[in-house]
Backbone as a ProteinNet text record, in pm:
[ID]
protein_1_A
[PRIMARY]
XXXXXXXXXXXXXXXXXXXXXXXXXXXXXXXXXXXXXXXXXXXXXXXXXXXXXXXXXXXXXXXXXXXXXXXXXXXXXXXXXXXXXXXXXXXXXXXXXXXXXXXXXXXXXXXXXXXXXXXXXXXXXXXXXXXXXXXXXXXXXXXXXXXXXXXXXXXXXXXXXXXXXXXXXXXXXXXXXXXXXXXXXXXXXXXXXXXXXX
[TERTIARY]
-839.5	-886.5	-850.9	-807.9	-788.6	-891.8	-869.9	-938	-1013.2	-1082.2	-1114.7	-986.9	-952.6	-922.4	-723.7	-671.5	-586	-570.6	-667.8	-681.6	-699.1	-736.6	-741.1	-607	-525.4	-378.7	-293.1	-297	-195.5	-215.9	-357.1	-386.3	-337.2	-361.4	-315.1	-156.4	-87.1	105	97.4	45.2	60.5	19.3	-108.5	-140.2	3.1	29.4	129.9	260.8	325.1	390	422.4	248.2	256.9	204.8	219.2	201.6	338.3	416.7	580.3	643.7	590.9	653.3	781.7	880.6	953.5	868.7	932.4	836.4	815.4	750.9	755.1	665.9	623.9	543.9	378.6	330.4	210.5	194.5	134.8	95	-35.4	18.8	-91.3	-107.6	-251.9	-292	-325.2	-316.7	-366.3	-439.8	-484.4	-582.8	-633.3	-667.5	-710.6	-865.4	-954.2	-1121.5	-1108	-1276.9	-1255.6	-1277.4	-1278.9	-1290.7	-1158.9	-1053.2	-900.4	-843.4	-921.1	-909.8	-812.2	-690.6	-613.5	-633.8	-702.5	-712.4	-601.4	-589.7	-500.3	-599.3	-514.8	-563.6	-478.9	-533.9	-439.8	-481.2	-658.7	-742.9	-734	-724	-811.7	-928.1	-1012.7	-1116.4	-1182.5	-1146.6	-1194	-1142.3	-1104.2	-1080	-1183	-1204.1	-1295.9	-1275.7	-1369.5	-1380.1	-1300	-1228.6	-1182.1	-1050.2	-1013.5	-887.4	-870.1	-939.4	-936.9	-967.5	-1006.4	-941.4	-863	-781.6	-630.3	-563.3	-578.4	-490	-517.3	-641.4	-615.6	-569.1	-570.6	-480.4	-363	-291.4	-123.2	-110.4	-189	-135.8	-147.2	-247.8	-291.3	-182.6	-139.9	-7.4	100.3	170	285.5	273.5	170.1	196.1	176.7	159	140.8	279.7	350.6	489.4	558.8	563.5	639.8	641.8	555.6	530.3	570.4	624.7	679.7	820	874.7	1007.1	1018.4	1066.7	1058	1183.6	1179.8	1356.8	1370.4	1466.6	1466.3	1478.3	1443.4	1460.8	1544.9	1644.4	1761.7	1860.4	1781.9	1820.8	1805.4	1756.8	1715.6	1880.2	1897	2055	1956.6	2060.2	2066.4	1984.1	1896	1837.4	1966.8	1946	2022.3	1968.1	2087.3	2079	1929.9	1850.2	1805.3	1762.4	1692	1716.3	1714.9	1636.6	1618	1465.4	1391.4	1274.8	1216.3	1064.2	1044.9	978.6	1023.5	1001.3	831.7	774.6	618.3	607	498.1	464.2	461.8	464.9	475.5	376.4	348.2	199.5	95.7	-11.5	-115.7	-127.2	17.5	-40.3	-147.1	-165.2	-272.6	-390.3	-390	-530.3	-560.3	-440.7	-416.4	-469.8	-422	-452.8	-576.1	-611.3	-783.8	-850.1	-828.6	-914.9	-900.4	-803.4	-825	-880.5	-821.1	-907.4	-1104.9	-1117.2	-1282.3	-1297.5	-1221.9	-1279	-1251.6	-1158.9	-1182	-1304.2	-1348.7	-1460.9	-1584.8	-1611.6	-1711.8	-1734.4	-1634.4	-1600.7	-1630.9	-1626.3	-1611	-1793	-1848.1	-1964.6	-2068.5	-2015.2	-2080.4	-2099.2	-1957	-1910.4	-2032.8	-2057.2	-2174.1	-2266.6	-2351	-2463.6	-2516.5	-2432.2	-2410.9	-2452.3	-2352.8	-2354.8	-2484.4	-2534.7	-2681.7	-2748.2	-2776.3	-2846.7	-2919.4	-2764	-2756.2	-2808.3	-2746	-2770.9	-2937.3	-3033.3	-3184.2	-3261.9	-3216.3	-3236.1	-3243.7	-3152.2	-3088.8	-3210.7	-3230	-3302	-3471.3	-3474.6	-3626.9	-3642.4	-3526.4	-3571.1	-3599	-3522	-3518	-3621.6	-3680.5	-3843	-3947.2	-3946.6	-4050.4	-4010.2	-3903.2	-3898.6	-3957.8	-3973.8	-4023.7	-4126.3	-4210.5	-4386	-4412.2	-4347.5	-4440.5	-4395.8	-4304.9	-4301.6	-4429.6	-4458.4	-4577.9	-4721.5	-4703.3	-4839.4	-4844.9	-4759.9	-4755	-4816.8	-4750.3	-4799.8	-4952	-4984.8	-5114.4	-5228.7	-5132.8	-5266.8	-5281.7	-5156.3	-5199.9	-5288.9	-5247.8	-5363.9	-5510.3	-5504.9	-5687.4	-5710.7	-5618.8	-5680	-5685.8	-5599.5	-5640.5	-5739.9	-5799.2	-5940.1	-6061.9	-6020	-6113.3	-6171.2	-6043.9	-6104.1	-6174.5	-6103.7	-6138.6	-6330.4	-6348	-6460.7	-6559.3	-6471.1	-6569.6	-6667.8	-6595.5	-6708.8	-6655.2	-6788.7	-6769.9	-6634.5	-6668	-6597.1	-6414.7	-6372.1	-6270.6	-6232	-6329.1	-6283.9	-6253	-6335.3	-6311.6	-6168	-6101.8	-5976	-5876.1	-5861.4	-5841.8	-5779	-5917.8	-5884.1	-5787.1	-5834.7	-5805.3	-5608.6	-5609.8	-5508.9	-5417.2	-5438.6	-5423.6	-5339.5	-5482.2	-5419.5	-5316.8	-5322.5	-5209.5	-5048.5	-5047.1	-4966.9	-4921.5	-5006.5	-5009.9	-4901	-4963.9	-4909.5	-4787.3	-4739.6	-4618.2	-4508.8	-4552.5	-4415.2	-4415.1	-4511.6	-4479.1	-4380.6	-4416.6	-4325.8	-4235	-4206.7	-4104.4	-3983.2	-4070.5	-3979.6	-3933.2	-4023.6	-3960.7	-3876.9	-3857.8	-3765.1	-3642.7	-3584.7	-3543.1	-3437.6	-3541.7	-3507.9	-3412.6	-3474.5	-3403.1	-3321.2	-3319.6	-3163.6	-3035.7	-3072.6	-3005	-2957	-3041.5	-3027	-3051.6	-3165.1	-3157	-3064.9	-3021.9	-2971.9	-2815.9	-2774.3	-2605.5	-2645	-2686.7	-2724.3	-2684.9	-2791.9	-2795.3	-2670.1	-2602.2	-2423.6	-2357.4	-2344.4	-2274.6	-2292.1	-2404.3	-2413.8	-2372	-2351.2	-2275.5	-2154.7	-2036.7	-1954.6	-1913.3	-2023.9	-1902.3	-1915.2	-1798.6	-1778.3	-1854.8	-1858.1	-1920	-1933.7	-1789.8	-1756	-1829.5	-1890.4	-1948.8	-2123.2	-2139.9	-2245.4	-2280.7	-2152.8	-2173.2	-2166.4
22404.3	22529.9	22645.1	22763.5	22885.6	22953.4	23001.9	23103.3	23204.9	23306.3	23391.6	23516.2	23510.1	23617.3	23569	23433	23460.3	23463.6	23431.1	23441.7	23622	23694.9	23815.1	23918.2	23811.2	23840.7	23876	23751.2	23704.3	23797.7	23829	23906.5	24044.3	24145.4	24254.8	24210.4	24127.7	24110.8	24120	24052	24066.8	24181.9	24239.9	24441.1	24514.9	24473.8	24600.3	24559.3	24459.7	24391.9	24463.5	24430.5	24508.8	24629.1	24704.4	24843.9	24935.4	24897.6	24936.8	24916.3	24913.4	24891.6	24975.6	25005	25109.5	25213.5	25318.2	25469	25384.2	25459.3	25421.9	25306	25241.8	25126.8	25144.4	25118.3	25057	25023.8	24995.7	24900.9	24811.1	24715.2	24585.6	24525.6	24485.3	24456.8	24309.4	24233.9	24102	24094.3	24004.1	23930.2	23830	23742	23580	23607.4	23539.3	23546.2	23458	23464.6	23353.8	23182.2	23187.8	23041.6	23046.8	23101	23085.1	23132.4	23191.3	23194.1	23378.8	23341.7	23463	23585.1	23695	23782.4	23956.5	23964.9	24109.7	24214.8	24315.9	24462.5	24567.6	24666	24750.2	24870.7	24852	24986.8	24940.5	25038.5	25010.7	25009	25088	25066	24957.6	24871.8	24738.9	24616.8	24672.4	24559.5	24637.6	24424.2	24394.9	24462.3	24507.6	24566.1	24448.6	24441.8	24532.8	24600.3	24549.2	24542.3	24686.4	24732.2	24872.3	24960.2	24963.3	25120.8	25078.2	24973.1	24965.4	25007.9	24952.7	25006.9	25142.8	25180.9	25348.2	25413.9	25377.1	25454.8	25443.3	25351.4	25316.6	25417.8	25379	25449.3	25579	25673.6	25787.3	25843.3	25781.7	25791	25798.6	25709.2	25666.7	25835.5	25830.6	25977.9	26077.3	26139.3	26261.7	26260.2	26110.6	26118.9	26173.9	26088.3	26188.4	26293.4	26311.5	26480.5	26574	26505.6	26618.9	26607.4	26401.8	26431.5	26351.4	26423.1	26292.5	26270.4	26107.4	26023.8	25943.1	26013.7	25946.1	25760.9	25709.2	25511.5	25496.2	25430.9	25397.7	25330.2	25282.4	25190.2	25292.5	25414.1	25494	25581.8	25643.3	25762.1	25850.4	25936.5	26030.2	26136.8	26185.1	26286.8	26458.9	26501.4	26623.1	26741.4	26804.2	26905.9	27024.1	27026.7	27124.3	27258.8	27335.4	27494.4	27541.3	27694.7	27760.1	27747.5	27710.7	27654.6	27615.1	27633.9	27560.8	27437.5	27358	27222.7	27206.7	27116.5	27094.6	26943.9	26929.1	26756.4	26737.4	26553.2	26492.5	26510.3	26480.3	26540.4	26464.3	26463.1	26362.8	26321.1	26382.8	26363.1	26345.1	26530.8	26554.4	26557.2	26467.1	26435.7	26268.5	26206.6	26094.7	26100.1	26193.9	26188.8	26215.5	26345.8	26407	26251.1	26162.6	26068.6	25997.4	25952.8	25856.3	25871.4	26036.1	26094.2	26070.8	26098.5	26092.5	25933.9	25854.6	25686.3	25644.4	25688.2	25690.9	25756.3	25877.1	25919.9	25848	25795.6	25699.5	25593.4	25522	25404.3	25397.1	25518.5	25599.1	25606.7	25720.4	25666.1	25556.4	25464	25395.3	25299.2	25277.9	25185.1	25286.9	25371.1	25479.2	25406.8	25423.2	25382.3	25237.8	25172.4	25034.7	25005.5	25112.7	25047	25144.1	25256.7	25284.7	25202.1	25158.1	25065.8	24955.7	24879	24718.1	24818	24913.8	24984.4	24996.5	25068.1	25080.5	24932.4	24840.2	24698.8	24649	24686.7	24633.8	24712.4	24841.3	24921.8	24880.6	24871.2	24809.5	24690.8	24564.9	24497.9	24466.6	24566.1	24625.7	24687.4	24755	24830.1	24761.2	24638	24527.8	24427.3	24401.5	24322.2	24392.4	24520.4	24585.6	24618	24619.6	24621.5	24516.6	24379.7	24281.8	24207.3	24287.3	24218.5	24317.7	24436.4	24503.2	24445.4	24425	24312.2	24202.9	24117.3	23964.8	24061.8	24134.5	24190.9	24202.1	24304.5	24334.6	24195.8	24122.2	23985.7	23929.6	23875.5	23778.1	23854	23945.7	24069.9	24069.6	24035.2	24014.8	23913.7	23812.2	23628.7	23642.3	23705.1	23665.3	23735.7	23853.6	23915.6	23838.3	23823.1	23706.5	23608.7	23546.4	23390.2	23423.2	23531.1	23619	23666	23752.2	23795.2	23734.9	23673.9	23649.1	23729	23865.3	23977.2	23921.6	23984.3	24014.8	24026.7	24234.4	24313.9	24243.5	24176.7	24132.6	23958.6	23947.2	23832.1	23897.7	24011.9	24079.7	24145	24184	24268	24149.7	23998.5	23913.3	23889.1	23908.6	23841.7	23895.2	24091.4	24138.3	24126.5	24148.9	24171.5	24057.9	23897.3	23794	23822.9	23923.2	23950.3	24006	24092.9	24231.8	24141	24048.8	24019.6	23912.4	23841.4	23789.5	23867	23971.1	24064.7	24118	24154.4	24214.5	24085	23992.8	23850.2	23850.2	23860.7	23831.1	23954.1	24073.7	24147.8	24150.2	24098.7	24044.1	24007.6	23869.1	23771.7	23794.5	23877.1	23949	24063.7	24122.4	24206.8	24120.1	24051.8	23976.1	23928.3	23823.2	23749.1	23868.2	24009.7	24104.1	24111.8	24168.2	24171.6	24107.1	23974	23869.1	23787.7	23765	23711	23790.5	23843	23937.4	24056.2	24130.2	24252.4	24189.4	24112.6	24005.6	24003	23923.1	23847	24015.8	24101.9	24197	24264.6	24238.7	24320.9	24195.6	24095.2	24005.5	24003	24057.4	24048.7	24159.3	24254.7	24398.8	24393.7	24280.8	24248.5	24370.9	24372.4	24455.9	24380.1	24402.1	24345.4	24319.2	24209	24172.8	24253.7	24320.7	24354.3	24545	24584	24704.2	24704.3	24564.4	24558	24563.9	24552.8	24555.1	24791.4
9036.5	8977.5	9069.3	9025.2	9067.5	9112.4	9250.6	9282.5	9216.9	9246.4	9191.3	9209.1	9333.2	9389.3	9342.4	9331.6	9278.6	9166.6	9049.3	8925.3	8872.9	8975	8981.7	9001.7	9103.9	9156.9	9020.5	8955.3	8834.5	8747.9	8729.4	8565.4	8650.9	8752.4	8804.3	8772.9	8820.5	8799.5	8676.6	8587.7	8410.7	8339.4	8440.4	8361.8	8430.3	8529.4	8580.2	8468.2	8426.3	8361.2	8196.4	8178.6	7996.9	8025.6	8145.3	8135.3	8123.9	8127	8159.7	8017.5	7889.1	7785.8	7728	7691.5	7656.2	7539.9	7585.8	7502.7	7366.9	7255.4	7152.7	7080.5	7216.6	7121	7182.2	7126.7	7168.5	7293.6	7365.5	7495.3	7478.1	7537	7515.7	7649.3	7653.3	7807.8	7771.5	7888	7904.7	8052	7989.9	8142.1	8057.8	8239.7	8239.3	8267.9	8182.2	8239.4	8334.1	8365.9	8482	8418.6	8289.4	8218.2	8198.6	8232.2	8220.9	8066.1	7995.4	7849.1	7900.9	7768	7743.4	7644.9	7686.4	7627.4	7593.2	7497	7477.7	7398.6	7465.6	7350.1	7415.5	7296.5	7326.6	7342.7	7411.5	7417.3	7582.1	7639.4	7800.2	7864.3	7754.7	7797.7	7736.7	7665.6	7609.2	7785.1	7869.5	7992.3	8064.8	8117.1	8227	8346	8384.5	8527.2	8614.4	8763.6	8775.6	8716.8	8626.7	8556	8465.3	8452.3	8357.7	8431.1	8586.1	8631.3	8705.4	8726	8775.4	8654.8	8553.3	8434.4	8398.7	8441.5	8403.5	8461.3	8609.7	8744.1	8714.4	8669.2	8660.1	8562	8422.7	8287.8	8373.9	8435.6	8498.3	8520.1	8627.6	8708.3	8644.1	8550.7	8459.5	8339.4	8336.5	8167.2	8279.3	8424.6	8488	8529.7	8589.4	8614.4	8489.9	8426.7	8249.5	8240.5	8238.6	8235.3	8355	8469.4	8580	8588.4	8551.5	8485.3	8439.7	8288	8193	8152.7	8174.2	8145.4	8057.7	7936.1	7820.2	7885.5	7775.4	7742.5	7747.8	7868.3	7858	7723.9	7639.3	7559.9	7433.7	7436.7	7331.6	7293.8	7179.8	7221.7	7270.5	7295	7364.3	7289.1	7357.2	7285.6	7277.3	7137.3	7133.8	7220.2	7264.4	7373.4	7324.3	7388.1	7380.3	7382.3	7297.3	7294.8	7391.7	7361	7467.1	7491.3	7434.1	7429.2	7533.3	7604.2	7691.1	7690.8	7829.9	7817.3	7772.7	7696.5	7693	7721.5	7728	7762.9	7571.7	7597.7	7472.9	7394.6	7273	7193.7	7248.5	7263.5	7290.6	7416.8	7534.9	7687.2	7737.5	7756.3	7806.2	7760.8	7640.7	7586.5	7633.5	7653.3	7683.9	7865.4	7906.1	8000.1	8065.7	8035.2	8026.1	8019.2	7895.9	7848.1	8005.1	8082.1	8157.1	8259.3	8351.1	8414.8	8367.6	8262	8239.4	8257.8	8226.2	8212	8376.5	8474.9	8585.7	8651.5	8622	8654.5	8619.1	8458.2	8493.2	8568	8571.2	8641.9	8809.5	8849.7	8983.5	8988	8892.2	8896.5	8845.3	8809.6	8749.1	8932.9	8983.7	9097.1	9231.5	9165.8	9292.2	9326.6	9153.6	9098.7	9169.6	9106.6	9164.1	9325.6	9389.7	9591.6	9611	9522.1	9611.7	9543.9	9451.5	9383.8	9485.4	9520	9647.4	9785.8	9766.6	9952.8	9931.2	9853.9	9853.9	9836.7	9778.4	9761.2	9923.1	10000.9	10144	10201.9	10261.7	10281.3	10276.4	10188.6	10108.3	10167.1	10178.3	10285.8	10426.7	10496.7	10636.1	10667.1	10596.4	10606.2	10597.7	10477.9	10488.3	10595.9	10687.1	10784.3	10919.4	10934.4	11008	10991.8	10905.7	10862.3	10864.9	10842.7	10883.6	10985.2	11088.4	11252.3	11271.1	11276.1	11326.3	11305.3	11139	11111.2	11180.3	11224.2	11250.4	11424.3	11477.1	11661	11595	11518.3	11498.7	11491.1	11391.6	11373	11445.1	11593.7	11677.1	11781.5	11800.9	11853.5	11872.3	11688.1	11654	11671.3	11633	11684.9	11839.9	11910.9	12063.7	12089.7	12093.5	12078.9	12043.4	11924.9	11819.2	11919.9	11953.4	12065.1	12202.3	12268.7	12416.4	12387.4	12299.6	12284.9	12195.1	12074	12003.8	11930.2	11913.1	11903.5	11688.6	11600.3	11465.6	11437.7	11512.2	11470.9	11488.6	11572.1	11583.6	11531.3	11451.5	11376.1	11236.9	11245.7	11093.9	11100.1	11188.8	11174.8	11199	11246.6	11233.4	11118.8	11010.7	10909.9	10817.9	10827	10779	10836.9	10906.6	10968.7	10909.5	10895.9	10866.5	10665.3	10619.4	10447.6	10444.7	10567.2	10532	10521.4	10678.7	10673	10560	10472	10368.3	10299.8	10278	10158.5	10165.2	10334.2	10356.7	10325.7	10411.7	10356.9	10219.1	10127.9	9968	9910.5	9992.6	9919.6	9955.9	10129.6	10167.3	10112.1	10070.3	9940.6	9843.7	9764.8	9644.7	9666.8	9725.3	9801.8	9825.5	9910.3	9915.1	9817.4	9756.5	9622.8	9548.6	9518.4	9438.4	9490.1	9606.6	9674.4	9657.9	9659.5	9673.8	9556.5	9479.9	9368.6	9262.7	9202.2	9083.8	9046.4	9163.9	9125.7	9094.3	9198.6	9153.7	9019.9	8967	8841.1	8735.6	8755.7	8699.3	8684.8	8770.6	8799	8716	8727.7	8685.3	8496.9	8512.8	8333.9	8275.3	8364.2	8331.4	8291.5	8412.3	8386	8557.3	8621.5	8722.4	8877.8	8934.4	9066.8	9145	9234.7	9304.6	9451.4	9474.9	9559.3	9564.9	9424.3	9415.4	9527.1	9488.7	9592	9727.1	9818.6	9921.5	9970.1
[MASK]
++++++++++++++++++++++++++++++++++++++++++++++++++++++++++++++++++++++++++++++++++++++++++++++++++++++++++++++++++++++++++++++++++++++++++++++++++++++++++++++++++++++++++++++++++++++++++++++++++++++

């Protein structure tokens, strides 16, 4: 079985591949899932992350080149000499283009959203590992008091001391757990990278 990362390789060689079609037709994208199953279309924004803002960057790139110089299809005749007219981009460029620019921009923020998302998840657990090293100093604190004096008052902050830290490891864990496992899960059902999380 294939990698992830070269199963990722192949379908990028096969988008750059059916992105290069001669003027005139359609363009049709492919990619491999990761169950190996072959998919086409001929929208871009119907592809899986990360595969559709590589294909929007290329297409991006490919219709802004056209448009700064554009070279008839070798295989096409010759286009007739033209007027005096000035040059314009093709019909539907720069609407073509506008569009990809904006689907890069979501994509851009969507990929934001995402790393503060994992970064406050990360955060949130770094803060509860540091409230309950302070609780855990605080409780053995009160147990050694507790045993030394024997006083009430320091079996009672003991105990108390004993809940808190109860409470900080549980949220600990669930902290944690989100981090680690739920929020992946949550990205993975989105359909976006793994690699947005770090």
């Amino acid at each position: 079985m294939l990698r992830p990362l070269a199963i990722s390789f192949i379908a990028i060689v096969l988008l750059i591949g059916f992105l290069c079609p001669s003027s005139g037709h359609a363009e049709v994208y492919k990619w491999i899932d990761k169950r190996g199953t072959v998919h086409y279309t001929d929208d871009p924004e119907q592809l899986p992350e990360p595969y559709r803002s590589q294909a929007l960057k290329e297409l991006g790139e490919r219709i802004k080149k056209q448009q700064e110089d554009p070279r008839p299809d070798p295989g096409a005749a010759a286009p007739p000499a033209p007027a005096a007219a000035p040059a314009t981009s093709a019909p539907g460029t720069q609407e073509q283009l506008q569009g990809l620019t904006d689907s890069l921009q979501r994509v851009e923020a969507a990929k934001r959203s995402w790393q503060q998302k994992a970064a406050l998840a990360r955060q949130n657990v770094t803060q509860l590992e540091q409230e309950c090293a302070k609780l855990r100093t605080k409780r053995d604190l009160a147990q050694r008091n507790s045993l030394n004096y024997a006083r009430p008052v320091d079996r009672a902050t003991a105990q108390q001391s004993e809940k808190d830290l109860e409470r900080c490891d549980k949220a600990l864990a669930e902290a944690r757990r989100y981090s680690t496992d739920e929020l992946p899960e949550q990205a993975r059902r989105q359909g976006i990278p793994p690699g947005w999380l770090r």
